[in-house]
C-alpha positions as a LaTeX table, in Angstrom:
\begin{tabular}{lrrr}
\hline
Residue & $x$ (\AA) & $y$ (\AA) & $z$ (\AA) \\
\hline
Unk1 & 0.00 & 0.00 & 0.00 \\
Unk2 & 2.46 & 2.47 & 0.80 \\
Unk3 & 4.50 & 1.91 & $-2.23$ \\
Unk4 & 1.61 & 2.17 & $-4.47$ \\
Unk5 & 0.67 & 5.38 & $-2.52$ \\
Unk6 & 4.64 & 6.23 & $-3.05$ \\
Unk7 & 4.18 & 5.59 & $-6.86$ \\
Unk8 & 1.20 & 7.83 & $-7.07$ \\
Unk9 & 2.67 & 10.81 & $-5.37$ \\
Unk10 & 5.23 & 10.69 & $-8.05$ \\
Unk11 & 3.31 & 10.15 & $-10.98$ \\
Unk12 & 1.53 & 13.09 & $-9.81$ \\
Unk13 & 4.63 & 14.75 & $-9.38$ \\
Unk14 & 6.10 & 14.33 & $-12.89$ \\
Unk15 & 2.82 & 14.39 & $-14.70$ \\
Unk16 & 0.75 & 17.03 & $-13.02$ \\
Unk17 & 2.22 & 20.49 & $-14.56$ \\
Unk18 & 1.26 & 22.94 & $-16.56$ \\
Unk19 & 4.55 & 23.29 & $-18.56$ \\
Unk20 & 6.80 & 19.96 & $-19.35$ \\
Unk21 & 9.90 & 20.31 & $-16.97$ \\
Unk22 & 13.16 & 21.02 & $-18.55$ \\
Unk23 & 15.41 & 18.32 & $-19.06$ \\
Unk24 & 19.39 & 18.24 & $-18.38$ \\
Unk25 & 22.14 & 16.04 & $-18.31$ \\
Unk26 & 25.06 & 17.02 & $-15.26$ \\
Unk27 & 27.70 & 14.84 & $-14.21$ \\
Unk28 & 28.10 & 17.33 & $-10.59$ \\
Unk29 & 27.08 & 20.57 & $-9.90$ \\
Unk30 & 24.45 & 22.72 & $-8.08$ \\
Unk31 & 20.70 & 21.98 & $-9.05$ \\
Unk32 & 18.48 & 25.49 & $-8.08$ \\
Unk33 & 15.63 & 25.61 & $-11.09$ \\
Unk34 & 13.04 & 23.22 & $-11.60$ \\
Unk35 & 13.33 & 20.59 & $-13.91$ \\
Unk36 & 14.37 & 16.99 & $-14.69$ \\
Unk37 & 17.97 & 16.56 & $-14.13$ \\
Unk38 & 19.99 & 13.00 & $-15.35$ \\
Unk39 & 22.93 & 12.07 & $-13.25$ \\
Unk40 & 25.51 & 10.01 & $-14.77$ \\
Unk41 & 27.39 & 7.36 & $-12.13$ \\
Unk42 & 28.65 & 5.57 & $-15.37$ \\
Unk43 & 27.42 & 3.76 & $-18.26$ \\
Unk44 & 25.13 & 1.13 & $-16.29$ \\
Unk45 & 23.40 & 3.58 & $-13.44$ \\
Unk46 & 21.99 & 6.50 & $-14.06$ \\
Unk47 & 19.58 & 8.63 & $-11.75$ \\
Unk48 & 17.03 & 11.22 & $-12.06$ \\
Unk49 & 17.07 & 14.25 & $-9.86$ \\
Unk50 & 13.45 & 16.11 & $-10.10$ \\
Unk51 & 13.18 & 19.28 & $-8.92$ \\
Unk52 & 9.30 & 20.62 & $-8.99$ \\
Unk53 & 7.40 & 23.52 & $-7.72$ \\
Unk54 & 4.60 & 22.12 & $-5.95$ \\
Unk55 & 3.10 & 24.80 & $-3.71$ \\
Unk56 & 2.87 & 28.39 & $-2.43$ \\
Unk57 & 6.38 & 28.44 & $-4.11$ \\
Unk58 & 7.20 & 25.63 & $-2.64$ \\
Unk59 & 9.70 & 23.11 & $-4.14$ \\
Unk60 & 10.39 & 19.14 & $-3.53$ \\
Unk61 & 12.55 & 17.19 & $-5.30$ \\
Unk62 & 12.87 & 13.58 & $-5.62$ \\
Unk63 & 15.60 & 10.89 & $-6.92$ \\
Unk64 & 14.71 & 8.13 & $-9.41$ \\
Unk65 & 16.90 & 5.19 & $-11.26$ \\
Unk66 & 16.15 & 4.88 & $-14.79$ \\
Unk67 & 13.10 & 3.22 & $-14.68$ \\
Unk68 & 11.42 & 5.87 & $-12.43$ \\
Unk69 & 11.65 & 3.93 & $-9.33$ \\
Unk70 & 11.60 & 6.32 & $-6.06$ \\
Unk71 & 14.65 & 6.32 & $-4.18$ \\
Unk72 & 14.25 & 9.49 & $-2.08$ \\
Unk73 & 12.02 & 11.48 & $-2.38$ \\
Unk74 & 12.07 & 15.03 & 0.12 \\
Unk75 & 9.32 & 15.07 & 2.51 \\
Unk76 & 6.45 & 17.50 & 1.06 \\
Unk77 & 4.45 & 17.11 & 4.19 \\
Unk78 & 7.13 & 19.22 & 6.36 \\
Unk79 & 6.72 & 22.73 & 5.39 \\
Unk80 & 10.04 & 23.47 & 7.16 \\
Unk81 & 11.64 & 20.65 & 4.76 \\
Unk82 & 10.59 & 21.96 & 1.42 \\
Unk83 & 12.45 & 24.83 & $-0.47$ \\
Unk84 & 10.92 & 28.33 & $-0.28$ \\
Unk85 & 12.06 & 31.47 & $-1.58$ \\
Unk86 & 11.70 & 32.87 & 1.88 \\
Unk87 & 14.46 & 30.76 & 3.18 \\
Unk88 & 18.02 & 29.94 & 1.98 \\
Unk89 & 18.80 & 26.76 & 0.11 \\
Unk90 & 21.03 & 25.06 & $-1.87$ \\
Unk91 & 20.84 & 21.66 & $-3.63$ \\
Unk92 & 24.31 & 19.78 & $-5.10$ \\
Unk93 & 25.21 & 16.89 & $-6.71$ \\
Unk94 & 28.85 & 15.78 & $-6.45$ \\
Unk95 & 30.30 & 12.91 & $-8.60$ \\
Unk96 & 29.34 & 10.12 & $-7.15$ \\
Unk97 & 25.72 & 11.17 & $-7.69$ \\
Unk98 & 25.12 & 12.04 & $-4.03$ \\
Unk99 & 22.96 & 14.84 & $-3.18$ \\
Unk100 & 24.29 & 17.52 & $-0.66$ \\
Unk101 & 21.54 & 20.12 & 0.12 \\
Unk102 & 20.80 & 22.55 & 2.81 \\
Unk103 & 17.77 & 24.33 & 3.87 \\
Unk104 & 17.81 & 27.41 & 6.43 \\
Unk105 & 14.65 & 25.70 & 8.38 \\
Unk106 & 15.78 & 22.32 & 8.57 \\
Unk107 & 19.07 & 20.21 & 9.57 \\
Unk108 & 21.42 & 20.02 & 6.76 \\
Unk109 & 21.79 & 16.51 & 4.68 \\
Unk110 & 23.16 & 14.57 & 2.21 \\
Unk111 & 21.65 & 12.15 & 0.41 \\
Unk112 & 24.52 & 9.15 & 0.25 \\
Unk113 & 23.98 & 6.45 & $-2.64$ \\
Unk114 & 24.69 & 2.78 & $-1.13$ \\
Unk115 & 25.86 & 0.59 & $-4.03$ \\
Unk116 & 24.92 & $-2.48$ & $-2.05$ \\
Unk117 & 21.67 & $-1.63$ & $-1.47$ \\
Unk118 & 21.54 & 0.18 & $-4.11$ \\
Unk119 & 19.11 & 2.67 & $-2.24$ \\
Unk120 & 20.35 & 7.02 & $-1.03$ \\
Unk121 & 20.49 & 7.38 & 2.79 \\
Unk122 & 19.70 & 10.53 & 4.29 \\
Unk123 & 22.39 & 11.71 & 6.62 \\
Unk124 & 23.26 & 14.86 & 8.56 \\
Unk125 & 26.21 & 16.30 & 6.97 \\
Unk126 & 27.13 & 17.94 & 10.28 \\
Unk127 & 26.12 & 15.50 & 13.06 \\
Unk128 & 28.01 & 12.60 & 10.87 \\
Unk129 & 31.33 & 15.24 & 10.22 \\
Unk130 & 31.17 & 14.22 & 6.50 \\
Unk131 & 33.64 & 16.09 & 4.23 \\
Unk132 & 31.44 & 18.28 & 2.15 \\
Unk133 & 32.34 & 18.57 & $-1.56$ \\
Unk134 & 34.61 & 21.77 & $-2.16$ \\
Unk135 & 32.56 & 23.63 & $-4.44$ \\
Unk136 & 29.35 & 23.27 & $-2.01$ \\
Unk137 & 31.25 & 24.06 & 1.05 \\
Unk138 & 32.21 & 27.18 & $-0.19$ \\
Unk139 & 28.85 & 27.95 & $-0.89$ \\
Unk140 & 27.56 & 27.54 & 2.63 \\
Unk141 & 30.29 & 29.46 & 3.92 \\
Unk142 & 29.15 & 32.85 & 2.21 \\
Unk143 & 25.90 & 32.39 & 3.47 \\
Unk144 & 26.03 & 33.44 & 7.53 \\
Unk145 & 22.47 & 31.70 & 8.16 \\
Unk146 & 24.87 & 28.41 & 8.02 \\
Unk147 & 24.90 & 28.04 & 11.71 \\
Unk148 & 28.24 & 26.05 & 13.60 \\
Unk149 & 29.06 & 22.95 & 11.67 \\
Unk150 & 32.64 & 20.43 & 12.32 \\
Unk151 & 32.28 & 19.82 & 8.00 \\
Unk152 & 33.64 & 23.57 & 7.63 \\
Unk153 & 37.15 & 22.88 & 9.63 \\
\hline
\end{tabular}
């Protein structure tokens, strides 16, 4: 039940929108307008970031495998969760087609892809001291609503 609940949130998702979402290819980089973004790990695996404006200006996105199966999807339910334009954010993908984001109202994450399991887990960047990618890092640092975090030393 839930993953046929799951499955309709996202076909809703993709398919419910009054313009088609623009498509793009990126290998690593930062992800801030909506549309359907295809991650290449290598030849065999690649992922699909969407990025959609869902509400009130509000924007979700969600990570698929080639098929269109969910494999994270950002909780829509938490206002404090989703992307606004009233609060800071900032959505990357490094290489290994992880997902780093922060969001000024909630606890920053990254979104680690486990080749066993071949599922992301969501992690706190900061409570789990992860080395953030370069580029991102110096991102967060020019913002001063980044609050304390061990990642930055």
């Amino acid at each position: 039940m839930k993953k046929n609940l799951l499955f309709l949130l996202f076909l809703l998702f993709v398919s419910c929108n009054k313009s088609e979402l623009k498509r793009q290819q990126i290998k690593s980089g930062f992800i801030n307008k909506p549309g359907v973004y295809s991650v290449f790990q290598n030849d065999l695996e690649t992922k699909k970031i969407f990025l959609k404006q869902i509400k009130d200006e509000h924007l979700i996105f969600v990570i698929s495998d080639i098929h269109n199966k969910i494999l994270f999807q950002q909780n829509s339910n938490n206002p404090f969760s989703t992307f606004t334009p009233y609060n800071y954010w900032c959505l990357y993908v490094d290489e290994q087609a992880n997902v780093w984001f922060y969001n000024s109202d909630d606890s920053p994450k990254v979104i680690l892809f486990n080749p066993e399991t071949k599922l992301y887990e969501a992690k706190d960047f900061c409570r789990t001291k992860l080395l953030l990618p370069k580029e991102f890092r110096k991102k967060l640092e020019l913002k001063s609503t980044f609050k304390n975090c061990n990642s930055f030393n």
